[in-house]
C-alpha positions as CSV (number, residue, x, y, z in Angstrom):
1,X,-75.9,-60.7,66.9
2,X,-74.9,-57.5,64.8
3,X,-71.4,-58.4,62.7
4,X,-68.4,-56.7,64.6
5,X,-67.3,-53.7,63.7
6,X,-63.6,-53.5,62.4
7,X,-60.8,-53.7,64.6
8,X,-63.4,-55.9,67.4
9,X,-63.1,-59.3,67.1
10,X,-66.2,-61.9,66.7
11,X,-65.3,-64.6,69.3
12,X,-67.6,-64.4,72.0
13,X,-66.9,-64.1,75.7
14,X,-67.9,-65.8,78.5
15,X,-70.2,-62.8,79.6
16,X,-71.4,-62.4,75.9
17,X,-72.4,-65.8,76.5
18,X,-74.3,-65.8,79.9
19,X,-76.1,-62.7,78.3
20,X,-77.1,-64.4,75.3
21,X,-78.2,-67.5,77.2
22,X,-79.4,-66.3,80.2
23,X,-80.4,-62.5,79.9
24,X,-82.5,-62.5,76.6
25,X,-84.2,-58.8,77.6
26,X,-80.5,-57.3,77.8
27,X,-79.5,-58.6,74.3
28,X,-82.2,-56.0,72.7
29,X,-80.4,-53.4,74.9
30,X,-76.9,-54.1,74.6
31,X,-75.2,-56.8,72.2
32,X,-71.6,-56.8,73.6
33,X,-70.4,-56.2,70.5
34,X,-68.4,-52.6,71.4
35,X,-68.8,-49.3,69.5
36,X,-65.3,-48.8,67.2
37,X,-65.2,-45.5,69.6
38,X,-65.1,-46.9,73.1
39,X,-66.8,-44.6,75.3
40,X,-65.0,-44.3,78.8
41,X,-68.8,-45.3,79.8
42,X,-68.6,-48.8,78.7
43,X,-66.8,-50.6,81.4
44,X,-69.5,-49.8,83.9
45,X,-72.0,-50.6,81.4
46,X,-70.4,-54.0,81.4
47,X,-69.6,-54.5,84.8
48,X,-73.8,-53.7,85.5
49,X,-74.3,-56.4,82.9
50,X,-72.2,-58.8,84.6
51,X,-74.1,-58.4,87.9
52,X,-77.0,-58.6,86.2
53,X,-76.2,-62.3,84.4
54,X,-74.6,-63.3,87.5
55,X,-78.1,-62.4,89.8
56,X,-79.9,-64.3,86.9
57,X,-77.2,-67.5,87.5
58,X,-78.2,-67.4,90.7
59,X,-82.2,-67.8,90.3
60,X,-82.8,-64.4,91.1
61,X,-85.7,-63.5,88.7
62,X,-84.9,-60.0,88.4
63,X,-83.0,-59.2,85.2
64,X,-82.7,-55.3,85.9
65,X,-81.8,-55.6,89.4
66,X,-78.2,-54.7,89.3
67,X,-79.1,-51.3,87.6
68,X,-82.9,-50.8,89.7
69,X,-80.4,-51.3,93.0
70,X,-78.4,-48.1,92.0
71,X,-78.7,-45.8,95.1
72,X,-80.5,-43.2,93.2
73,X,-83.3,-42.8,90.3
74,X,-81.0,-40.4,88.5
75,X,-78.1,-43.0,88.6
76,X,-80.7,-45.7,86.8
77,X,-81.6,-43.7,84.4
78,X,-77.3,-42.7,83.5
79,X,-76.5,-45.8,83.0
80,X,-79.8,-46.7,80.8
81,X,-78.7,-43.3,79.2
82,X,-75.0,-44.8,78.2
83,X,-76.3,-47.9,77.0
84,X,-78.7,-46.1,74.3
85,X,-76.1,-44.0,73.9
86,X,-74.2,-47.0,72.9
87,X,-76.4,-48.4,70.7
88,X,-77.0,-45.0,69.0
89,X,-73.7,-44.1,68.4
90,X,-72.5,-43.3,64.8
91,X,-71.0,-46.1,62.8
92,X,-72.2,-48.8,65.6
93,X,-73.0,-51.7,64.4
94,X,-75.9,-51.5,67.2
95,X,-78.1,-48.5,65.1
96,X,-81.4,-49.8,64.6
97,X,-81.4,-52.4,67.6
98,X,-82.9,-50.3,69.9
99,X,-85.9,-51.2,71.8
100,X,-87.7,-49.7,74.2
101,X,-89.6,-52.1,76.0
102,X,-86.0,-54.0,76.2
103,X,-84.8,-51.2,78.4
104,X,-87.5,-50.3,80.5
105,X,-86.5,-54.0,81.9
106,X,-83.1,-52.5,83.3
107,X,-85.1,-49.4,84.5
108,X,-88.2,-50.4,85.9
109,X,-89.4,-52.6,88.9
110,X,-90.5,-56.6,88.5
111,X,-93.9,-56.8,88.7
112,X,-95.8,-58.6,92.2
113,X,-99.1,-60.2,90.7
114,X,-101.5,-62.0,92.6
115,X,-103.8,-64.6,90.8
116,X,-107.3,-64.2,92.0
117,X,-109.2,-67.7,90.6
118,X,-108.0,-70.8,90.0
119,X,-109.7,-72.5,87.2
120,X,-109.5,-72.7,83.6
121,X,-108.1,-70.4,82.2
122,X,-105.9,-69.3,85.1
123,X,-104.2,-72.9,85.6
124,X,-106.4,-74.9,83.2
125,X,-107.2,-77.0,85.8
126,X,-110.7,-78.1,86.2
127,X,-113.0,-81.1,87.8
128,X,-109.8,-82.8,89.5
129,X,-107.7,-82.8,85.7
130,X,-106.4,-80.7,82.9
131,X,-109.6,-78.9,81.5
132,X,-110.9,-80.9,78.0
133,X,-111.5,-77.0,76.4
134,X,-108.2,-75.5,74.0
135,X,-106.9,-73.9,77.1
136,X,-105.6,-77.9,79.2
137,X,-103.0,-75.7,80.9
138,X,-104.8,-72.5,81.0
139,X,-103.2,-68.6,79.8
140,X,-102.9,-66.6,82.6
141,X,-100.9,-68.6,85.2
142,X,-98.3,-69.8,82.2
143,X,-98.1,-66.7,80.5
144,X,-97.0,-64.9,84.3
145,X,-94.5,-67.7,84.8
146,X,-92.8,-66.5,81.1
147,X,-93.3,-63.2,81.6
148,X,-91.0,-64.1,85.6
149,X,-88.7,-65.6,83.4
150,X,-88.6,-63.0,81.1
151,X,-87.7,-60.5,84.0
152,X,-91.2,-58.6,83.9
153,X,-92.5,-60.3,86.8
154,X,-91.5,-61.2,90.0
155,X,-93.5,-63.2,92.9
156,X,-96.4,-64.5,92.2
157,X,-99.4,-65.5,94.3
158,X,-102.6,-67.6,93.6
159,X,-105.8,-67.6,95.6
160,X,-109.1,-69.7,95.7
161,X,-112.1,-70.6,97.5
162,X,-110.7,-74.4,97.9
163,X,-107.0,-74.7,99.5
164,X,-107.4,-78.2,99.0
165,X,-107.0,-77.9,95.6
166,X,-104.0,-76.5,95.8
167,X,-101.5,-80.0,95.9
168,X,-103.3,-81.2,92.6
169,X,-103.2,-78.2,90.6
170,X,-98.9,-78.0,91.4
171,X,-98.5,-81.3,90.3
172,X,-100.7,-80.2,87.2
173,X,-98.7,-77.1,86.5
174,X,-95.1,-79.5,87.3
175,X,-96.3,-82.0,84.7
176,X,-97.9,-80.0,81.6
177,X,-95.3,-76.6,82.2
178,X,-92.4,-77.1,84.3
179,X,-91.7,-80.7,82.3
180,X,-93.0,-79.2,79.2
181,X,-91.1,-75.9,79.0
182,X,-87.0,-76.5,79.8
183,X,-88.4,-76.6,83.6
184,X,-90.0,-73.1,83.6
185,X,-90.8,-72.5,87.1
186,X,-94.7,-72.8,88.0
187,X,-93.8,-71.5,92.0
188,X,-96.2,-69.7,93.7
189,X,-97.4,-68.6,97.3
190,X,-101.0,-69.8,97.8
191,X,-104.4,-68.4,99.8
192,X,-105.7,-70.2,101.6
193,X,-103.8,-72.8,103.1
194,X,-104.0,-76.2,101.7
195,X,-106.4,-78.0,104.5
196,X,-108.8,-75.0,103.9
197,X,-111.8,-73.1,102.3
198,X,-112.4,-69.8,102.5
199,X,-114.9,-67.5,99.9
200,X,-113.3,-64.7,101.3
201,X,-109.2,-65.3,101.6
202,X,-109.2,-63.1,98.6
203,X,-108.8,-60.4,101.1
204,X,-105.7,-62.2,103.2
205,X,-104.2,-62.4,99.8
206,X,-104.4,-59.0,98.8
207,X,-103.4,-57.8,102.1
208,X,-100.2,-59.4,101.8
209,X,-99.3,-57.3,98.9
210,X,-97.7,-54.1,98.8
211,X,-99.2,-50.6,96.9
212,X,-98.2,-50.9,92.8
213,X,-98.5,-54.5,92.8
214,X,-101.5,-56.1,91.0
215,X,-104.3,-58.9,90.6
216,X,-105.5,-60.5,87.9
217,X,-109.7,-61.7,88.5
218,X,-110.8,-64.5,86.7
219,X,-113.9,-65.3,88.8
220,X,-117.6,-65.6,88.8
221,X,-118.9,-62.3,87.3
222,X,-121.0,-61.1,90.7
223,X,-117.4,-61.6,92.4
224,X,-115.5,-59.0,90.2
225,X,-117.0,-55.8,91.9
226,X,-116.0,-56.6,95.3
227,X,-112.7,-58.0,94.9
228,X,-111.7,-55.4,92.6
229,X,-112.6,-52.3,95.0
230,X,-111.3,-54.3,97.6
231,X,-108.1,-54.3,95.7
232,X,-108.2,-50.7,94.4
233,X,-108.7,-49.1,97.6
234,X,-105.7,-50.3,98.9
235,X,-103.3,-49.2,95.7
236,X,-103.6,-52.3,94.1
237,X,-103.8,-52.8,90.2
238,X,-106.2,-54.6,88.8
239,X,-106.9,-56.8,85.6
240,X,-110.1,-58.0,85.4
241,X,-111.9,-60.8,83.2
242,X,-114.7,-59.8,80.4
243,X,-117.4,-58.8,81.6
244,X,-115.7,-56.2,83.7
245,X,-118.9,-56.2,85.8
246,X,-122.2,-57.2,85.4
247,X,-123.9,-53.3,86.6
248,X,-123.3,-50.3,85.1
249,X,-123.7,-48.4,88.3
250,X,-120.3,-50.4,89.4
251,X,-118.3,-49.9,86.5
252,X,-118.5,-46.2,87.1
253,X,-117.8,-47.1,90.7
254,X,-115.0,-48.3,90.2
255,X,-114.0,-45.7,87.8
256,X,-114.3,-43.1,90.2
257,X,-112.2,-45.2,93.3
258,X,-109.6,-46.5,90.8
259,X,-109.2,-42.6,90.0
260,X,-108.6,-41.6,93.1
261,X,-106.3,-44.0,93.9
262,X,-104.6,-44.0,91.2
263,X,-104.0,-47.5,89.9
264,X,-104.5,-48.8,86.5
265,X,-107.2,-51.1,85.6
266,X,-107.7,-53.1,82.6
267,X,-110.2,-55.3,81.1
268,X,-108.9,-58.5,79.0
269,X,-110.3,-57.9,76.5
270,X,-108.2,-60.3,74.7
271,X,-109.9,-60.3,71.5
272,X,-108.9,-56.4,70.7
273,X,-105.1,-58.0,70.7
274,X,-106.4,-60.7,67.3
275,X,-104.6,-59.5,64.9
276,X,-107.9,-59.9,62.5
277,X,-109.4,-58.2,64.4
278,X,-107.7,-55.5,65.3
279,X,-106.3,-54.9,61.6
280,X,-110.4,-54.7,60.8
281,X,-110.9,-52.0,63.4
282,X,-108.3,-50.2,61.9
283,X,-109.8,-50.8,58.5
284,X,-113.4,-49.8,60.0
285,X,-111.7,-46.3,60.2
286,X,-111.3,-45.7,56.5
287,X,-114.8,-46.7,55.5
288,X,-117.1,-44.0,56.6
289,X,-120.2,-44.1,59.1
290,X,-121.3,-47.4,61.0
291,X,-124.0,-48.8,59.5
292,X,-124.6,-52.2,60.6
293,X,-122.6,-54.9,62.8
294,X,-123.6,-58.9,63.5
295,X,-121.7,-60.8,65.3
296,X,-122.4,-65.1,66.6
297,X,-119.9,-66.9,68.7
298,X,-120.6,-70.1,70.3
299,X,-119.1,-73.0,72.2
300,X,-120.1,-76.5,72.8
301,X,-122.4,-77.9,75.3
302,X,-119.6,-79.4,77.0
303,X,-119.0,-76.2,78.7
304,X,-122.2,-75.8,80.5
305,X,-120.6,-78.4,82.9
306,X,-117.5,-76.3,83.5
307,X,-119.6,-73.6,84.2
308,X,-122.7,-75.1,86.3
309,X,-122.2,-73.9,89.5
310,X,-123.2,-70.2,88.2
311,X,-124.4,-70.3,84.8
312,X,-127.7,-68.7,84.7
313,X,-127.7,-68.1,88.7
314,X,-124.6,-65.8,89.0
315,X,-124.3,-64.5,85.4
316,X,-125.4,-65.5,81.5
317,X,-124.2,-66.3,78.0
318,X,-124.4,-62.9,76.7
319,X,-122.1,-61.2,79.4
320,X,-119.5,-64.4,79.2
321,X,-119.5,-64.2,75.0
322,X,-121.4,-61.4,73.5
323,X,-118.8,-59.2,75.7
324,X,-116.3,-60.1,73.3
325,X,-118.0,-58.6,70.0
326,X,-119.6,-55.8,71.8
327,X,-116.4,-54.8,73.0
328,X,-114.7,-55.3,69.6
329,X,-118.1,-52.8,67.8
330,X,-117.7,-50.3,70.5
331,X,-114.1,-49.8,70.4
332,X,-114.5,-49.7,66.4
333,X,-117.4,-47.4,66.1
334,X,-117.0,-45.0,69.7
335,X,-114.0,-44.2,67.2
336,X,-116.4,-42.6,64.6
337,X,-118.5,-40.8,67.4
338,X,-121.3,-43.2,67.7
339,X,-122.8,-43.9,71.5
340,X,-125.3,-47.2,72.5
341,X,-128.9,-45.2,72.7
342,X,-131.2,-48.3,73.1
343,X,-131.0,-51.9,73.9
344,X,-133.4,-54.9,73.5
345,X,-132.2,-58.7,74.1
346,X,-134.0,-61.8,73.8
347,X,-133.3,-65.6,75.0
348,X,-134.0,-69.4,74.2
349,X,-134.3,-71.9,76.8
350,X,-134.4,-75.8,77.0
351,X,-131.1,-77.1,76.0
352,X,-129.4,-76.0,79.0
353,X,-132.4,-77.0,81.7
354,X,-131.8,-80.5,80.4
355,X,-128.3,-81.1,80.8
356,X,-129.3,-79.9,84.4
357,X,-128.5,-76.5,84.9
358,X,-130.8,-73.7,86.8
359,X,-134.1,-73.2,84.7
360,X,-133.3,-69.9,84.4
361,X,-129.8,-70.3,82.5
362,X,-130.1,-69.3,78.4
363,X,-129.1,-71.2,76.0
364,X,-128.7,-68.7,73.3
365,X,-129.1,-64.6,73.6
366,X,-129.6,-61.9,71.2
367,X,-128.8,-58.3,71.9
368,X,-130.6,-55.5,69.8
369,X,-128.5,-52.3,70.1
370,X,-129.1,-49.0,68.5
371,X,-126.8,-46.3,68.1
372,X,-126.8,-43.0,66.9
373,X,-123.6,-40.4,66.1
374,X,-123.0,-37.5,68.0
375,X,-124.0,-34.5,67.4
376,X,-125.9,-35.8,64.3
377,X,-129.0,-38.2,65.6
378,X,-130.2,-38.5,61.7
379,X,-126.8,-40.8,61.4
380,X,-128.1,-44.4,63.2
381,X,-126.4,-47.8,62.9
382,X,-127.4,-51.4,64.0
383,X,-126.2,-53.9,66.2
384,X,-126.9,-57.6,66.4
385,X,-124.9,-59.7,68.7
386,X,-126.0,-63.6,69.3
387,X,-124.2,-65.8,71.8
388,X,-124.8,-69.4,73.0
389,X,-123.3,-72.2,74.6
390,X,-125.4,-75.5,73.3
391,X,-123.7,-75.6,69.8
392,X,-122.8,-79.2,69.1
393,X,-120.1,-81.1,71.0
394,X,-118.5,-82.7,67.8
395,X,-118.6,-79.3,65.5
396,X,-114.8,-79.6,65.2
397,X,-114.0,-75.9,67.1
398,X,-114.3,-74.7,70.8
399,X,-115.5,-72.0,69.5
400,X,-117.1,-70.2,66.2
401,X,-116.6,-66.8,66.2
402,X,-117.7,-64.3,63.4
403,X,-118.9,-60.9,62.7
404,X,-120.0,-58.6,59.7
405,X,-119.4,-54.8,59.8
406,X,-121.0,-52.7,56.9
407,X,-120.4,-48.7,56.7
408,X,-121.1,-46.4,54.4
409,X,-118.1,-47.3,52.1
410,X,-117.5,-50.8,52.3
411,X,-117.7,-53.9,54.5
412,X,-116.0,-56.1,56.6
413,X,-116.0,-59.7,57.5
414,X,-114.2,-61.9,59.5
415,X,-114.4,-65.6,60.5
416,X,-112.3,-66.8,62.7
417,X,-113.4,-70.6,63.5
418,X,-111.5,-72.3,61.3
419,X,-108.9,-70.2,60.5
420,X,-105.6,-72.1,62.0
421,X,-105.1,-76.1,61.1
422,X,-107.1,-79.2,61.3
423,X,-105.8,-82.5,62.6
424,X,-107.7,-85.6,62.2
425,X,-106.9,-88.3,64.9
426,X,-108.3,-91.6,65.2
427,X,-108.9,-91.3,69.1
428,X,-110.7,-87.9,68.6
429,X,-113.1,-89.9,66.1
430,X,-113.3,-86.3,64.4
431,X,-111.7,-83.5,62.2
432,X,-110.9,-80.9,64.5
433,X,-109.2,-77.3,64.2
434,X,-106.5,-75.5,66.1
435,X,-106.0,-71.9,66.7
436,X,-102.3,-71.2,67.3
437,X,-102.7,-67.6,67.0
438,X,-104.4,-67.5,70.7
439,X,-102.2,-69.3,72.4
440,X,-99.5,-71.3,70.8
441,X,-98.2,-73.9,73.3
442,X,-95.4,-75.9,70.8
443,X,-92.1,-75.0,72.5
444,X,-89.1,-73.4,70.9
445,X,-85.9,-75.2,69.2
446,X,-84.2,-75.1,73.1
447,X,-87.3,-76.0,74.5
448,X,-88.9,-72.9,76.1
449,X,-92.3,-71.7,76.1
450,X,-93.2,-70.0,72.9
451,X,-96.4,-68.5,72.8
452,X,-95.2,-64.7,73.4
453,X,-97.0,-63.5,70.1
454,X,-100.2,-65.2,70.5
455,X,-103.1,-62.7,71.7
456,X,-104.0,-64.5,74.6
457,X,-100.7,-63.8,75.6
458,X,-99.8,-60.0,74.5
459,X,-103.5,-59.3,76.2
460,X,-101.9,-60.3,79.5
461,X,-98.0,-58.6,78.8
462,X,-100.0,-55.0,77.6
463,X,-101.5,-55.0,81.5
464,X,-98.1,-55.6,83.0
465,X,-96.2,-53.7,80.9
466,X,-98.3,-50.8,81.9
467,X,-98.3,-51.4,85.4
468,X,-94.4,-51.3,85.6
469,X,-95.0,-48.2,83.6
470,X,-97.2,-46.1,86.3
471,X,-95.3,-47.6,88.7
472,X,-91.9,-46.3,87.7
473,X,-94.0,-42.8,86.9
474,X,-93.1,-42.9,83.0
475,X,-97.2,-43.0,82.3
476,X,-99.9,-42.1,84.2
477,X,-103.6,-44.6,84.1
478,X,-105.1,-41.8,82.2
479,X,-102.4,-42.1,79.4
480,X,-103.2,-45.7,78.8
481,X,-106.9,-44.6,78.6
482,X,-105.5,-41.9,75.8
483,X,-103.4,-45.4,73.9
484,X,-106.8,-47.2,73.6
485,X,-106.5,-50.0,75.5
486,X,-109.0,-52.1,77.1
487,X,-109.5,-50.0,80.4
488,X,-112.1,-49.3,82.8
489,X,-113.2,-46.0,81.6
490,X,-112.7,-47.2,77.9
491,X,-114.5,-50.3,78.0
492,X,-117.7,-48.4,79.9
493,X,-120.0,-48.7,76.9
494,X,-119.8,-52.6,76.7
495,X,-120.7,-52.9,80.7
496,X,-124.1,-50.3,79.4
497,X,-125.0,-52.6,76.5
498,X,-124.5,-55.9,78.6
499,X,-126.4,-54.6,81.5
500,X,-129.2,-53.3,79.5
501,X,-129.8,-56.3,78.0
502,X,-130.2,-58.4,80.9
503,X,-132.7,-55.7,82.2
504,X,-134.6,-56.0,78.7
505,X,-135.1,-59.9,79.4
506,X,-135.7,-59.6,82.7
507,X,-138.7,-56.8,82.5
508,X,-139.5,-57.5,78.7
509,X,-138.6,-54.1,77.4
510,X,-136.6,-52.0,75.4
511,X,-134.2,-50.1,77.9
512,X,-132.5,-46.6,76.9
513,X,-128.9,-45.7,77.4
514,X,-128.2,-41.7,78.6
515,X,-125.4,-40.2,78.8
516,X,-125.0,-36.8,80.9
517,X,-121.9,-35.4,81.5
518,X,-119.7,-38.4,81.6
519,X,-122.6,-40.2,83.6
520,X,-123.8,-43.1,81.9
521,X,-127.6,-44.3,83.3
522,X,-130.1,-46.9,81.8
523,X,-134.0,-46.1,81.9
């Protein structure tokens, strides 16, 4: 807290104190700590407060409900208005504490998310136990549950094929989060009820929400389509898993209804939110024309059980990991004008047939891309990007990742396998590295959840955050597109480059990439 200003005394108040302790978005608002010219405004500004801390001792996870309950938009935004005004005010001891994001909590709607999928990396829950990958309580249903508690979100929802599943993977969540995290609540409605299965009570789920809420997908590839139109076409917002979708002809499908209906749609892309990578794209910027860019990332064998059921049937390596550097090249050189022209891919079998997967599941692809730049063809660049999922179960990572970008000016490299801490523990029987700066699950000093700046995370937050933000009509979907981001029509390039090279294994041959007025088509 700020030091008082003179003439205020320090001791802190039994409001000061709920707010503190229980209202951690208001404190980046409004640290009760009055300006030394009281403004006639700041009674109400503290009676709001009050209501707010006191809906928060009561459970209620709505932080900025006492202000978003105002009878009119105009009466939201006054008081939002005195508080900055607070904070702003000359000789304050509050100039400089500011935040934005901290007040569009008091002035913007909770959002309603529904979790579509219920495996790893939603709950971490897989095979009947916590998953044996990094992710043994998953990212996306822990990081809603902070973000409820943090006063972005509100209800939450989960949905499934399997409603039997449903008992185990509470008790999972109540064991490795609620009694983990100062009893963060893990509560959630479920679809379909627990004595059932249904491969299609997606659409009961969605149908209980209301226009402006959102899903998250994390399902088999061939499912994302579907769901997600279903979901669009009835206001919904949608995040969806890398690969957004496995044909190009539905990406710009859902381009066009997501459009029309005006909801937001992102791709996690989480890998965009590393902050390696992501200082190297900026870097890229400075160093003149793409020239070259290979990329490898692996994981172990082990995950060819997890992923059995549809590996090589429903989708492949390259769409589950090359997406990730693809993405990361495309939203680095699309930058410098450069556009996908051509695409050849090649696979390895054997390793994967033998730990009993479908004979047709890779074990390791390659995609060939060529680009050129706008407006110049005589300016043309290479890509290499190499995925598989039979690298050795004792390497000591989940994952090696790694690219190399080289422009006309300089070079970039980045490896980020072994980049956080090893541990060596006798019942591992191996050295083995951690990578806190995707999810960090070591709780705070009071015990809380403490992950908020790990990408996984902020990946997640950046969708919500801009949900809430075309909900309460600050931003439009097409002024995310303009920030960047990971969204449908931004991420179009990656579903080309993954698509075509599926086609080139498929029919053995190079496939082309065209581009007519905003229509993208492979031939």
């Amino acid at each position: 807290m700020p030091p008082a200003a003179s003439g205020w005394t320090t001791g802190k108040s039994s409001l000061e104190w709920t707010l503190n302790k229980r209202l951690s978005p208001a404190i980046y608002v409004l640290e009760i700590c009055p300006s030394p010219s009281p403004s006639p405004s700041l009674p109400l500004i503290l009676q709001v407060l009050s209501i707010t801390a006191s809906r928060r001792e009561n459970n209620q996870h709505d932080l900025g409900g006492a202000i978003r309950n105002m009878k009119t938009k105009n009466m939201r935004w006054r008081i939002a208005d005195l508080a900055l005004a607070l904070l702003k005010a000359p000789g304050t001891p509050h100039t400089g504490f500011y935040d934005a994001d901290a007040l569009d909590a008091f002035t913007m709607e909770p959002l309603n998310v529904l979790m579509v999928g219920t495996g790893e990396y939603t709950t971490g829950f897989v095979g009947g136990g916590a998953s044996g990958s990094d992710k043994k309580v998953g990212v996306v249903g822990l990081t809603l549950f902070d973000l409820r508690r943090r006063g972005k979100v509100n209800q939450l929802g989960m949905v499934g094929v399997n409603g039997t599943k449903f008992p185990a993977i509470r008790e999972h969540l109540n064991k490795n989060i609620t009694q983990a995290y100062n009893g963060l609540d893990t509560s959630f409605d479920s679809y379909p009820a627990n004595d059932q299965k249904d491969p299609e009570s997606y659409k009961a789920a969605i149908d209980a929400l209301k226009p402006g809420d959102a899903i998250t997908i994390f399902t088999p590839d061939t499912t994302h389509y579907p769901i997600a139109l279903y979901a669009i076409e009835r206001g919904i917002h949608v995040l969806l898993t890398k690969p957004a979708v496995k044909e190009l002809e539905h990406h710009q499908a859902l381009i066009e209804a997501a459009e029309k209906k005006g909801v937001y749609v992102f791709i996690e892309h989480h890998k965009r939110f590393d902050p390696a990578y992501s200082d190297a794209r900026f870097k890229a910027q400075k160093l003149g024309d793409f020239n070259y860019f290979y990329s490898y990332m692996s994981q172990p064998k082990s995950q060819l059980e997890t992923f059995k059921a549809w590996a090589g049937v429903d989708s492949d390596i390259s769409y589950y990991l090359n997406s990730h550097h693809v993405d990361i090249c495309e939203s680095m050189v699309t930058q410098l004008g450069f556009v996908p022209v051509k695409v050849s891919a090649s696979g390895s079998k054997g390793i994967a047939t033998s730990l009993g997967c479908d004979p047709a599941t890779e074990d390791t692809i390659t995609v060939l891309v060529h680009w050129e730049k706008k407006g110049d063809p005589s300016k043309k660049a290479t890509g290499v990007y190499t995925a598989s999922w039979t690298a050795p179960q004792r390497a000591g990572v989940h994952s090696n990742q790694y690219f190399h970008y080289l422009a006309a000016n300089g070079e970039i490299r980045v490896d980020q396998a072994k980049r956080g801490y090893d541990v060596a523990e006798d019942a591992a029987g191996q050295l083995m590295w951690y990578n806190p700066f995707y999810m960090r699950y070591a709780p705070d000093e009071d015990g809380n959840f403490n992950g908020q700046t790990g990408y996984g995370y902020i990946s997640l937050e950046k969708f919500v955050d801009g949900c809430r933000q075309v909900n309460s009509g600050k931003l439009k979907p097409a002024d995310l597109d303009a920030k960047g981001l990971p969204t449908l029509r931004n991420t179009i390039a990656t579903t080309a480059i993954l698509h075509a090279g599926r086609k080139s294994i498929d029919e053995n041959r190079d496939v082309k990439i065209e581009i007519n007025d905003g229509v993208w088509k492979l031939v």
